[in-house]
ROTORZA-465138 format. One record per residue (C-alpha): residue number from 1; x, y, z. Coordinates in Angstrom, 1 decimal, always signed. Example, Ala and Ser with C-alpha at 12.3 -4.5 7.8 and 13.67 -1.06 7.14 Angstrom:
ROTORZA-465138
@pos 1&xx +12.3&yy -4.5&zz +7.8
@pos 2&xx +13.7&yy -1.1&zz +7.1
This chain:
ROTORZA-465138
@pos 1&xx -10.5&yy +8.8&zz -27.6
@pos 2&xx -8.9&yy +5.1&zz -28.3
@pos 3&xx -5.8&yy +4.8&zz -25.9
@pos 4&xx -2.8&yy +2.2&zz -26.6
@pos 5&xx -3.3&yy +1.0&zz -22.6
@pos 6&xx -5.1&yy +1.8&zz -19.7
@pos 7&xx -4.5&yy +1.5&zz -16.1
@pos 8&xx -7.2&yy -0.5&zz -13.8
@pos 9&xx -6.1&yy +0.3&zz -10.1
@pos 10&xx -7.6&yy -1.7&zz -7.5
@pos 11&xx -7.9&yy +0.5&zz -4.0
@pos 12&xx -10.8&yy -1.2&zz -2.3
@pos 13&xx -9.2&yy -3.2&zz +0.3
@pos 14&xx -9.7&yy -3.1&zz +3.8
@pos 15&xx -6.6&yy -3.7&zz +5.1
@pos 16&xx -7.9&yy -5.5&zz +8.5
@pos 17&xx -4.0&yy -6.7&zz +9.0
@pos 18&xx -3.1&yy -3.2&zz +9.3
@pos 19&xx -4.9&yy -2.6&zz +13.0
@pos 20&xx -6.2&yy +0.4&zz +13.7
@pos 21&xx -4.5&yy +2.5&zz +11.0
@pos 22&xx -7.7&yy +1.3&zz +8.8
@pos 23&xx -10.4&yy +2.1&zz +11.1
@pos 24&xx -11.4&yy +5.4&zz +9.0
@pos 25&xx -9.5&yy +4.8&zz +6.2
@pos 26&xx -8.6&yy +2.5&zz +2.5
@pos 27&xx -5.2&yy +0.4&zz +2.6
@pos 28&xx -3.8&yy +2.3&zz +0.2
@pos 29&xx -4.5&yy +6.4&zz +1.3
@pos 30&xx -2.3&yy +4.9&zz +4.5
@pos 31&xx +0.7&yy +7.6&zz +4.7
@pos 32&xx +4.1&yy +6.3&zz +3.7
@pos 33&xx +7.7&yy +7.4&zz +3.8
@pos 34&xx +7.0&yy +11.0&zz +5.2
@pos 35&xx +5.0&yy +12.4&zz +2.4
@pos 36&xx +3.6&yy +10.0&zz +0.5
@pos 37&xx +0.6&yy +7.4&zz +0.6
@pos 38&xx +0.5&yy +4.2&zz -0.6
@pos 39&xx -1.2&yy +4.3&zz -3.6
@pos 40&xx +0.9&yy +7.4&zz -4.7
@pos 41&xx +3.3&yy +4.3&zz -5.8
@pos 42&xx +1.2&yy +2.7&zz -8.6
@pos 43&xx +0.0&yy +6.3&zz -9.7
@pos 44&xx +3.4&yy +7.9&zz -10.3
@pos 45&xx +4.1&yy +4.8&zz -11.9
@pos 46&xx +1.3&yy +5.4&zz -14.3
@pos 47&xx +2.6&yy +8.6&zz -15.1
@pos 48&xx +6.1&yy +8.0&zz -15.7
@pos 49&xx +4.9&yy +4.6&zz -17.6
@pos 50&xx +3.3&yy +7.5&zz -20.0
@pos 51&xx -0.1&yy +5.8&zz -18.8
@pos 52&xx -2.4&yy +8.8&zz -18.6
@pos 53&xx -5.9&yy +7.1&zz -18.2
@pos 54&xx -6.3&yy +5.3&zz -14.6
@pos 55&xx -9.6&yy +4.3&zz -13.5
@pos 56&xx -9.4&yy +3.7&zz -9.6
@pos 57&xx -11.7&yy +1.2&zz -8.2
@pos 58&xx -12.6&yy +2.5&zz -4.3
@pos 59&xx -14.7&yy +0.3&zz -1.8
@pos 60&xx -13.9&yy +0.3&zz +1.8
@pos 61&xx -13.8&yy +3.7&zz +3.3
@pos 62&xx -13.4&yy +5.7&zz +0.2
@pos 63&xx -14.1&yy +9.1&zz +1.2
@pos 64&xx -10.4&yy +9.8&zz +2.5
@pos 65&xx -9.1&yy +8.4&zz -0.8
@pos 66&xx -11.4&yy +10.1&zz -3.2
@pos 67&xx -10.7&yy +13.6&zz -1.7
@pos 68&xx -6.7&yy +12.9&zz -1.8
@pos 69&xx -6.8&yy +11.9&zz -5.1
@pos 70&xx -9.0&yy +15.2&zz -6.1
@pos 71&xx -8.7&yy +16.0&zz -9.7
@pos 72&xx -5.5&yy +13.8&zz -10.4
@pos 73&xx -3.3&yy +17.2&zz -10.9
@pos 74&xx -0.8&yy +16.1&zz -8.0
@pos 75&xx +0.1&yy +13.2&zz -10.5
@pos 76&xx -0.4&yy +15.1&zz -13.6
@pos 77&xx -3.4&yy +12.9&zz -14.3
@pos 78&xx -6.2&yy +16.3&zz -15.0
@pos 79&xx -6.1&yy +16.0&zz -18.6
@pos 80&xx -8.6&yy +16.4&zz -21.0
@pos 81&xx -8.4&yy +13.1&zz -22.3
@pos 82&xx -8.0&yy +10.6&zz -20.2
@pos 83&xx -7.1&yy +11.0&zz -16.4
@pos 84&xx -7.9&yy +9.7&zz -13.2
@pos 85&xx -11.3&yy +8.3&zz -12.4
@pos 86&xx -12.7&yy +6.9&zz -9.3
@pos 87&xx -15.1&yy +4.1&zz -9.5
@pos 88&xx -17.1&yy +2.9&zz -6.9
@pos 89&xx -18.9&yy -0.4&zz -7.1
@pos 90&xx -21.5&yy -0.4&zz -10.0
@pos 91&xx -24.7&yy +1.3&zz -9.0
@pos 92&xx -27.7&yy +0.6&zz -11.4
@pos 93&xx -31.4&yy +2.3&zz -10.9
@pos 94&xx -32.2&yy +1.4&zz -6.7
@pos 95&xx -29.8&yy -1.7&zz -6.8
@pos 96&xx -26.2&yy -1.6&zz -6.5
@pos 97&xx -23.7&yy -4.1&zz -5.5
@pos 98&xx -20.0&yy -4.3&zz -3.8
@pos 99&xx -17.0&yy -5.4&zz -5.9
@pos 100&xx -17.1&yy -9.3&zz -4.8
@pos 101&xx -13.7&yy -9.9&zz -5.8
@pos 102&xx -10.6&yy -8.5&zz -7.9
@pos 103&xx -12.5&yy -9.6&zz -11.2
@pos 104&xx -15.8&yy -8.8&zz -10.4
@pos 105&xx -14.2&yy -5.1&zz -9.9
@pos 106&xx -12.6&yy -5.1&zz -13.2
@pos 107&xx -16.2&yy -6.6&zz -14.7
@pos 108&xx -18.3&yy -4.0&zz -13.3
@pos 109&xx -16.3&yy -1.2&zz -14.5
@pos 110&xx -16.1&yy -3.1&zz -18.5
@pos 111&xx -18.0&yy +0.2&zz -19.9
@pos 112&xx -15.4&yy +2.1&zz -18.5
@pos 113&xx -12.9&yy +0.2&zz -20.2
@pos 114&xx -14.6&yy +0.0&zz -23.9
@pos 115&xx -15.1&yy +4.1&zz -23.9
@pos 116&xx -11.2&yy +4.4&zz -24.4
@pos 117&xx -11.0&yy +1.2&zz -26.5
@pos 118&xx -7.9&yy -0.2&zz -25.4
@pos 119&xx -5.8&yy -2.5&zz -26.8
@pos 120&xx -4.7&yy -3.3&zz -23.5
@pos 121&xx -5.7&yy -3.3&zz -20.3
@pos 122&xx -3.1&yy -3.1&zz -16.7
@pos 123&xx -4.5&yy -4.3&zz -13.8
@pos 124&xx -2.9&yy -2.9&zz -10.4
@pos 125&xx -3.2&yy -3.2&zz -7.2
@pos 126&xx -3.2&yy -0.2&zz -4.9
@pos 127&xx -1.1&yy -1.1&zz -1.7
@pos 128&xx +2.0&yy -2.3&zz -2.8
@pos 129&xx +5.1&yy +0.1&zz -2.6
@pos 130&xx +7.6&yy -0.2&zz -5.8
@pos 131&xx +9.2&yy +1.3&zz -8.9
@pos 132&xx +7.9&yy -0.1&zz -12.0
@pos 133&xx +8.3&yy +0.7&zz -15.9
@pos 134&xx +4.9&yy -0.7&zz -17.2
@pos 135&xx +6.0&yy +0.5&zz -20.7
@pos 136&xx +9.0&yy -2.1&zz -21.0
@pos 137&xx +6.3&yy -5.0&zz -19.3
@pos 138&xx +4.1&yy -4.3&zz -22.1
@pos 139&xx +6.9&yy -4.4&zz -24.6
@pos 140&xx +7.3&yy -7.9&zz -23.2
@pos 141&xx +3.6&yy -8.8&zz -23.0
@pos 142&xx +3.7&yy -7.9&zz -27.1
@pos 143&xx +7.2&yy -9.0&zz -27.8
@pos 144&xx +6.1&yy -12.7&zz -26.3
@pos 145&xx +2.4&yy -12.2&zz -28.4
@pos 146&xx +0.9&yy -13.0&zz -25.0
@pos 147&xx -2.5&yy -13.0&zz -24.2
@pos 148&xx -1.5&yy -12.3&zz -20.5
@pos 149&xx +1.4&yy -11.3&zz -19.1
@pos 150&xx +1.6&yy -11.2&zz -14.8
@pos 151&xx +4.7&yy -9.3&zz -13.0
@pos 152&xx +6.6&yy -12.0&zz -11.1
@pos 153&xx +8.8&yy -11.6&zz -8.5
@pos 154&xx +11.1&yy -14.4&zz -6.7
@pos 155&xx +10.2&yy -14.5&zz -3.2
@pos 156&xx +11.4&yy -17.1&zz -0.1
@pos 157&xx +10.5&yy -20.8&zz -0.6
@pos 158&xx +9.6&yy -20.5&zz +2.9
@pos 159&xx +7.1&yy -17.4&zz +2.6
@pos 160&xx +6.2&yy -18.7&zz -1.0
@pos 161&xx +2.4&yy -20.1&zz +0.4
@pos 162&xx +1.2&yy -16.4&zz +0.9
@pos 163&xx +1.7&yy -15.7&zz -3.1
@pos 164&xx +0.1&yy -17.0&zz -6.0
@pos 165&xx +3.1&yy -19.2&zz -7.7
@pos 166&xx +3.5&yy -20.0&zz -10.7
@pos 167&xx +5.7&yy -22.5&zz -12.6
@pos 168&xx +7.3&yy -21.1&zz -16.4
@pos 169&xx +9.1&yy -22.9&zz -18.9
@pos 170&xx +12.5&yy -22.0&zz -20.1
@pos 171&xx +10.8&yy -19.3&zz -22.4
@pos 172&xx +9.2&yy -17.5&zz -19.3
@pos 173&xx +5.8&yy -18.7&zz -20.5
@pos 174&xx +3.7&yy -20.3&zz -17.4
@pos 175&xx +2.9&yy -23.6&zz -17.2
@pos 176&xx +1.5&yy -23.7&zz -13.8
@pos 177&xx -0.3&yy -21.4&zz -11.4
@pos 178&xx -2.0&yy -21.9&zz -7.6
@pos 179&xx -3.1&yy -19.0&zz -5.9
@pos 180&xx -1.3&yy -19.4&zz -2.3
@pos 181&xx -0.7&yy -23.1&zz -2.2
@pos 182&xx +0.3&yy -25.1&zz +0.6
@pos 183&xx +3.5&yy -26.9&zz -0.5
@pos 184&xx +4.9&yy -24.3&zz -3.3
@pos 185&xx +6.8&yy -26.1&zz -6.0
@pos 186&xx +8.6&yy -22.5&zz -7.0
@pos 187&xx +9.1&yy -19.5&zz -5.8
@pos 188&xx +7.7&yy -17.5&zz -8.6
@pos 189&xx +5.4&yy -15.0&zz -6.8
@pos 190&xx +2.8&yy -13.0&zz -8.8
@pos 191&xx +2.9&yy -9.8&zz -7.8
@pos 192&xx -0.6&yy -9.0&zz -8.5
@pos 193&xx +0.3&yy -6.7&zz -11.4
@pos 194&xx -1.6&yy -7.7&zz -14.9
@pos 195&xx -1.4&yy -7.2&zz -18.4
@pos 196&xx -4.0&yy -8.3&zz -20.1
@pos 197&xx -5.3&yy -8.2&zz -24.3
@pos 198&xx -8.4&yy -6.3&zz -24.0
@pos 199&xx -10.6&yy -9.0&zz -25.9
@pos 200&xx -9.3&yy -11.8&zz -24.2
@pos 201&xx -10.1&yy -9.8&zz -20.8
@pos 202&xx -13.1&yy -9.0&zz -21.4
@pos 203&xx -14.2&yy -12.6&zz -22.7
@pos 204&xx -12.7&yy -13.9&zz -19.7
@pos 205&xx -14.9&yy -11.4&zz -17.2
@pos 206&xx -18.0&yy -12.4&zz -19.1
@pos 207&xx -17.4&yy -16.2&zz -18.4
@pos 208&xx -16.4&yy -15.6&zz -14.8
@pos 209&xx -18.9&yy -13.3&zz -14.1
@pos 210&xx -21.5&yy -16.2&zz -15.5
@pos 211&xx -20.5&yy -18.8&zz -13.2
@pos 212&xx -21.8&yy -18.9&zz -9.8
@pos 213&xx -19.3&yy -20.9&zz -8.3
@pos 214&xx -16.4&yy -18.2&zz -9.1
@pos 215&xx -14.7&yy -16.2&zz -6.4
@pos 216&xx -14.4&yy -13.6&zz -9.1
@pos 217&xx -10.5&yy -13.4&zz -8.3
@pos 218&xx -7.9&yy -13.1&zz -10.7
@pos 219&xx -5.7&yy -15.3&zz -8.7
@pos 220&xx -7.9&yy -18.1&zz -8.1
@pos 221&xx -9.9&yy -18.3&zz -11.3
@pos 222&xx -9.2&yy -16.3&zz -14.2
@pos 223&xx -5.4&yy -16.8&zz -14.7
@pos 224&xx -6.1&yy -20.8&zz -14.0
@pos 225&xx -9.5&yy -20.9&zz -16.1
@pos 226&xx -7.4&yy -19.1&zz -19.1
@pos 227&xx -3.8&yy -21.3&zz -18.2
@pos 228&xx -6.4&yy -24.1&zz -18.7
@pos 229&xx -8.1&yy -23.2&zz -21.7
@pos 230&xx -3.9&yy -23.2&zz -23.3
@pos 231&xx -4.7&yy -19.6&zz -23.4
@pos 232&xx -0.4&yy -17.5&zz -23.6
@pos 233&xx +0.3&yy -16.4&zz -20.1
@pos 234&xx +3.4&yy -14.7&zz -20.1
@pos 235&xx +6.1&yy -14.6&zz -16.8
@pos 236&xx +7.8&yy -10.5&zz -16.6
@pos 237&xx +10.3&yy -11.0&zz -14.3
@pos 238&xx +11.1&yy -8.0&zz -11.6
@pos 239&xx +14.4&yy -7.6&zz -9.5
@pos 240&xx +13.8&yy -4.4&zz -8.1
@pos 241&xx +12.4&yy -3.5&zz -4.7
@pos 242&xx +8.7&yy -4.6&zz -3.7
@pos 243&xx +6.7&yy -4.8&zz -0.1
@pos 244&xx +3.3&yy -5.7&zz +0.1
@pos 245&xx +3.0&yy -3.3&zz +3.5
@pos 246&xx -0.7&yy -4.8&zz +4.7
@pos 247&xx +1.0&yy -5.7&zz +7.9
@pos 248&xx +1.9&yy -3.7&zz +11.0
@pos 249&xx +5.3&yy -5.3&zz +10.7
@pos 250&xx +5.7&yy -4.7&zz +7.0
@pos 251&xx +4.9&yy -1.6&zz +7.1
@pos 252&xx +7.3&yy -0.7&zz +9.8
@pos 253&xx +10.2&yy -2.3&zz +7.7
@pos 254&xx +9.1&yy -0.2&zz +4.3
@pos 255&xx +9.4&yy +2.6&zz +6.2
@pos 256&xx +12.9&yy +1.5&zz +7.5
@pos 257&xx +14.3&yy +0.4&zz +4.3
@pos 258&xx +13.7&yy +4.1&zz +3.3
@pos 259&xx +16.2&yy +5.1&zz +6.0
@pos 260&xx +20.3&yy +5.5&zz +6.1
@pos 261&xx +22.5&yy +5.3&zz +3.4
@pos 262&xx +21.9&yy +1.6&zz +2.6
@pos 263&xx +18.1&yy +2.7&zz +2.0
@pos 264&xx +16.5&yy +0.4&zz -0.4
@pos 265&xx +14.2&yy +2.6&zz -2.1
@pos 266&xx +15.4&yy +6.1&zz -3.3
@pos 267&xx +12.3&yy +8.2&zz -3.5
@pos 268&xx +14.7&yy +11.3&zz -5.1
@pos 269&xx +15.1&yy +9.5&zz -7.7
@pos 270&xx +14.5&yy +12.6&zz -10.9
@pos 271&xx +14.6&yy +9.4&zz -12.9
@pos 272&xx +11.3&yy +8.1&zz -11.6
@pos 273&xx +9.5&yy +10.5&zz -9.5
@pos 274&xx +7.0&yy +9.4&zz -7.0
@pos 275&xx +4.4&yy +12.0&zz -6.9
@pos 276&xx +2.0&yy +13.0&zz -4.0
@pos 277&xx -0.7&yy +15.8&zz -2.8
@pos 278&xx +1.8&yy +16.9&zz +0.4
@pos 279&xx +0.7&yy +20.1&zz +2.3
@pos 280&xx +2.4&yy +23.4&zz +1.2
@pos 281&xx +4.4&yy +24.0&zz +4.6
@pos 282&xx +7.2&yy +25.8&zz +6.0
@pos 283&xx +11.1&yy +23.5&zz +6.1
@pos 284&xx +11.3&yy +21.6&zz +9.4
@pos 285&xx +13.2&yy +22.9&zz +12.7
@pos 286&xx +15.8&yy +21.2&zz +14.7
@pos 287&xx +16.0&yy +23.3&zz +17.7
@pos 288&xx +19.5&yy +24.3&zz +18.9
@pos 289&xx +20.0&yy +21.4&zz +21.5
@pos 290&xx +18.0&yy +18.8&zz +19.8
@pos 291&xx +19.2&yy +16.1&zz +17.2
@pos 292&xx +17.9&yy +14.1&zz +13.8
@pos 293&xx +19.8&yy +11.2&zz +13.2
@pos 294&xx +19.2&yy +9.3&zz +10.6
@pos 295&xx +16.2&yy +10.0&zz +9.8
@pos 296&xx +13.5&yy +11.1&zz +7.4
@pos 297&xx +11.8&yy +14.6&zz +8.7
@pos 298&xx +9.4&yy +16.3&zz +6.6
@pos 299&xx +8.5&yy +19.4&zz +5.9
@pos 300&xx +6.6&yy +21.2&zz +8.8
@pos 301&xx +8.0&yy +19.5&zz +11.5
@pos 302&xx +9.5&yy +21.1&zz +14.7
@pos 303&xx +11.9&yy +19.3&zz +16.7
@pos 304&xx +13.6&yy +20.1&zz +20.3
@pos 305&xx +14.0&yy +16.2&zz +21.1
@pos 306&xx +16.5&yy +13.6&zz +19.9
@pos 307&xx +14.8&yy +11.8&zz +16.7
@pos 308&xx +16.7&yy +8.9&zz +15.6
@pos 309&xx +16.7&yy +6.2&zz +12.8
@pos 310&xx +12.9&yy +7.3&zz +12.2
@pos 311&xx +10.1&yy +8.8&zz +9.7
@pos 312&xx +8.9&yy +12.1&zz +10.6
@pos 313&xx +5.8&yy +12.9&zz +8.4
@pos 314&xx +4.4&yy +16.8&zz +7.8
@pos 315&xx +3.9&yy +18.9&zz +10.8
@pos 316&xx +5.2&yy +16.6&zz +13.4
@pos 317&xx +6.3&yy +17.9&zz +17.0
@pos 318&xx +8.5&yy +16.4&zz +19.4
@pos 319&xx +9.1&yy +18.4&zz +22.6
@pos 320&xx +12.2&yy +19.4&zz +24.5
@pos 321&xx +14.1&yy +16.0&zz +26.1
@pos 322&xx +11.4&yy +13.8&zz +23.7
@pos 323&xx +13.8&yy +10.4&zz +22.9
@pos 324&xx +11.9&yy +9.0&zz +19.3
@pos 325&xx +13.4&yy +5.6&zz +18.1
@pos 326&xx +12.6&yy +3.4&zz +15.4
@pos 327&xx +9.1&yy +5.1&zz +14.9
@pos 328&xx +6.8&yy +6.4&zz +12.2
@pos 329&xx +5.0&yy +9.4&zz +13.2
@pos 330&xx +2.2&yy +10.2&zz +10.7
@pos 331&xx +1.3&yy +13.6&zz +10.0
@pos 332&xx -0.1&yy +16.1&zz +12.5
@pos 333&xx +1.5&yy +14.0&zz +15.7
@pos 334&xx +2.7&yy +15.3&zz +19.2
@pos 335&xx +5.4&yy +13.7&zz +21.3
@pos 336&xx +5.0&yy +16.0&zz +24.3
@pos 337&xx +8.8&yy +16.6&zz +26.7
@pos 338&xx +10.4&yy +14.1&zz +28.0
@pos 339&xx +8.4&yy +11.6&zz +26.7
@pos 340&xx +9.9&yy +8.4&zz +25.1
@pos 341&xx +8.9&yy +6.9&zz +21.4
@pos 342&xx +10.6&yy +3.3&zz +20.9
@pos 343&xx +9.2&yy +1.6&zz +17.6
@pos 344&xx +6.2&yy +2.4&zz +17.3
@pos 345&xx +3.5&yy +3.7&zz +14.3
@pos 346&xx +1.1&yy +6.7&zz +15.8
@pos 347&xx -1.6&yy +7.3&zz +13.7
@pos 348&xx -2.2&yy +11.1&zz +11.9
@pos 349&xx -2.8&yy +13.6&zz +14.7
@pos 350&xx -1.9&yy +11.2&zz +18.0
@pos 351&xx -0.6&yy +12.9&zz +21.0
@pos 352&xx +2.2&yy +11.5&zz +23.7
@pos 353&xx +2.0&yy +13.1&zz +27.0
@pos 354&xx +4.9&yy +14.8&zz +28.8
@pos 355&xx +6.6&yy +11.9&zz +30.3
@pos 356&xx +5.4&yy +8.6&zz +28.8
@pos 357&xx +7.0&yy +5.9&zz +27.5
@pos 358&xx +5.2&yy +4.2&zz +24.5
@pos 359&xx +6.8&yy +1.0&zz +23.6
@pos 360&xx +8.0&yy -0.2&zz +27.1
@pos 361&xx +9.6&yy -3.6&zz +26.6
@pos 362&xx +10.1&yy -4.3&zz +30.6
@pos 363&xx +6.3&yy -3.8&zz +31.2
@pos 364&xx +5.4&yy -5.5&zz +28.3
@pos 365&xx +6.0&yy -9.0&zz +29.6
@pos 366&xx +3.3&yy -11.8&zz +30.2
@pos 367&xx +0.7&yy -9.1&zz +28.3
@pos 368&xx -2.6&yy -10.5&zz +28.7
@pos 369&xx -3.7&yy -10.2&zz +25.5
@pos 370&xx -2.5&yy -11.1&zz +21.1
@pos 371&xx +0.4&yy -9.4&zz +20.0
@pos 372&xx +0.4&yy -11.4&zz +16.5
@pos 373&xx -0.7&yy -8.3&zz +14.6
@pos 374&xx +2.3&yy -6.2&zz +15.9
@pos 375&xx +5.2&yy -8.4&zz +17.2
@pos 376&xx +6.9&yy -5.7&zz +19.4
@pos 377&xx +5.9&yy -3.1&zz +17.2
@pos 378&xx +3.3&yy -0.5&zz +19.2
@pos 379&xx +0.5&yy +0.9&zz +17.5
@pos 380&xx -1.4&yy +4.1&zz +18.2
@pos 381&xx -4.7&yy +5.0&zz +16.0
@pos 382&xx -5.3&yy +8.5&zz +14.9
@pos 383&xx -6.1&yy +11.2&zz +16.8
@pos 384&xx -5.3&yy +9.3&zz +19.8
@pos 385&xx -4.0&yy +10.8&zz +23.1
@pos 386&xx -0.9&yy +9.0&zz +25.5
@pos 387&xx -2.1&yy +10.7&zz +29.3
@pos 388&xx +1.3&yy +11.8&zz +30.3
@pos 389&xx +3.4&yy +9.8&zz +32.0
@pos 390&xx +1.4&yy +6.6&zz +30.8
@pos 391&xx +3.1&yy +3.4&zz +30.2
@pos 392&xx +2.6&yy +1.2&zz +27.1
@pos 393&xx +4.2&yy -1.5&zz +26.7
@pos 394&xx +5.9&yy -2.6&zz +23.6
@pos 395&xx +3.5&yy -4.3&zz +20.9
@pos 396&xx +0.2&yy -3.1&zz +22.4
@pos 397&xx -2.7&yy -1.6&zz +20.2
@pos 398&xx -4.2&yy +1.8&zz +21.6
@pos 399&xx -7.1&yy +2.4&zz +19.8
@pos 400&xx -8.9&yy +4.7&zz +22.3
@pos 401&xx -7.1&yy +7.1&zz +24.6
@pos 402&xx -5.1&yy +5.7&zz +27.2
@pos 403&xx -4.1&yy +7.0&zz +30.8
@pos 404&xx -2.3&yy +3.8&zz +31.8
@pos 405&xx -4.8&yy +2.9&zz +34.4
@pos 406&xx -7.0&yy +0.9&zz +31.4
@pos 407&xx -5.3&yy -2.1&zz +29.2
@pos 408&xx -5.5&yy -0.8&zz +25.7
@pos 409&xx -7.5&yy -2.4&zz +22.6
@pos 410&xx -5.7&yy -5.3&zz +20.8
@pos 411&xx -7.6&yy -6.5&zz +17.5
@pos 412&xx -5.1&yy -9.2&zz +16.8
């Protein structure tokens, strides 16, 4: 059935910045903002786009993904035209081969494309966090007669070299694009979000796919190959709010923004719903001499601590005289009594033992190992156990249990 637009999301990546939190799992099935994961972001904007044909391009540690995303139904997407579809890398007789870059992805999967014969294509990528009308960007991309159109957002000069920037004319039509450059001349940031004409896409996938000398990256060669071929590339600008989380720290501060009543992002918004496939469980407890202070907790959760300015995710325990600060406790973790949380992220299922102190800033001084991956933020991996009364000091990684008699894993 021939659809206006179709949805290409691109949830393959790694996400080796993220520690541990990736060991077993894709950047964007990462839990976010206490029922939610990351990729729940681009879906529900899908749907509320009235985009109801996503094909979802999986890679690194799919499994996880494929078996949240299910049928689609949590996003309305199990309909019987159109829907969600995952797409692994192309497999052909006994050969098969991984997606080599952002392009290549989108190339392999040009069959999939053709069976709904677009007249547009959106290419998205799968671990950003945001609220996003793709209906009025492709008003723009048609209004403009565009033969591209790329989201842009206005970031830092100073944090402008880990973008691809582009320069625009007065019209908002680009004149200039280099993927992460060294000295940025603007500080208009692509935000990896695409609209492209489905002919000129798929010309442009043929011709990168033929050259061998291609990183097969939208960034670095298809939007400058078609910019220098005087192709229409069009600039939508967006002012609302955007995090690339693919950091410890930025992920930390998404989770944050959600918090207090300056919160950046509203996710009860009934304008825009963001959809997700959350556990059916029973409404949280806050026993009669603990506390939740601003904070998010989530369904299923049972508190007899003091929780505050943190994310409490589904089914979450913290035990009588537990102090939790400035944390993120994915689903299924145990803070055991008297045990103290200070900004930290703990994994799905981790445990804290009675008494210990995770994120100790006063032992965590001349650490004999990298704390560029975290800053002071500490990190616990899923399904990882604190021995009680354990010390960890602020910005370590535990990827393994921990009794405080061993130094814990760093992979910065």
């Amino acid at each position: 059935m021939k659809k206006r637009m179709i949805a290409m999301l691109l949830a393959g990546g790694q996400g080796s910045r993220l520690g541990v939190l990736t060991n077993r799992t894709a950047k964007p099935a990462v839990p976010f903002g206490a029922k939610y994961r990351i990729i729940d972001f681009p879906l529900s904007n899908c749907v509320n786009s009235d985009i109801d044909t996503v094909g979802v391009l999986t890679q690194y540690e799919p499994l996880e993904l494929n078996g949240y995303l299910g049928n689609g139904s949590a996003w309305d997407l199990d309909r019987n035209t159109g829907g969600v579809y995952v797409l692994p890398p192309y497999v052909k007789g006994s050969r098969g081969e991984w997606y080599s870059g952002t392009a290549n992805a989108i190339f392999q999967n040009l069959a999939f494309i053709e069976r709904y014969c677009p007249d547009y294509v959106l290419v998205l990528s799968g671990d950003h966090i945001y609220k996003m009308d793709y209906a009025a960007m492709l008003r723009h991309h048609i209004e403009r007669q565009a033969d591209a159109t790329i989201a842009v957002l206005e970031v830092p000069l100073e944090e402008a070299h880990r973008f691809g920037i582009m320069e625009t004319d007065d019209g908002g039509i680009v004149t200039d694009f280099i993927e992460k450059p060294r000295q940025p001349k603007s500080n208009k940031a692509s935000m990896g979000i695409y609209i492209f004409t489905t002919a000129v896409l798929r010309r442009y996938l043929i011709e990168d796919d033929a050259d061998e000398s291609s990183a097969h990256d939208f960034g670095k060669n298809v939007i400058p190959k078609m910019l220098g071929d005087g192709m229409r590339l069009s600039a939508y600008a967006f002012r609302g709010y955007w995090k690339d989380v693919g950091t410890v720290k930025s992920l930390w501060e998404a989770n944050m923004d959600l918090i207090g009543d300056k919160a950046q992002l509203d996710l009860n918004d009934r304008e825009w719903r963001i959809y997700s496939r959350s556990p059916v469980m029973p409404a949280h407890y806050i026993g009669p001499s603990a506390s939740a202070r601003c904070s998010i907790v989530s369904e299923g959760c049972e508190i007899d601590g003091t929780v505050e300015n943190s994310v409490l995710f589904t089914g979450v325990r913290v035990g009588h005289g537990a102090f939790v600060k400035d944390s993120v406790l994915m689903p299924g973790t145990r803070i055991g009594p008297n045990a103290i949380v200070k900004k930290a992220i703990l994994g799905e299922e981790a445990m804290v033992g009675a008494g210990a102190v995770l994120g100790d800033a006063k032992c965590a001084d001349d650490l004999p190992y990298d704390t560029s991956l975290t800053g002071d933020i500490t990190l616990v991996a899923s399904g990882t156990s604190i021995a009680p009364l354990a010390r960890v000091p602020a910005g370590m990684i535990v990827n393994n249990d921990f009794t405080g008699e061993e130094d814990a894993e760093n992979d910065g």
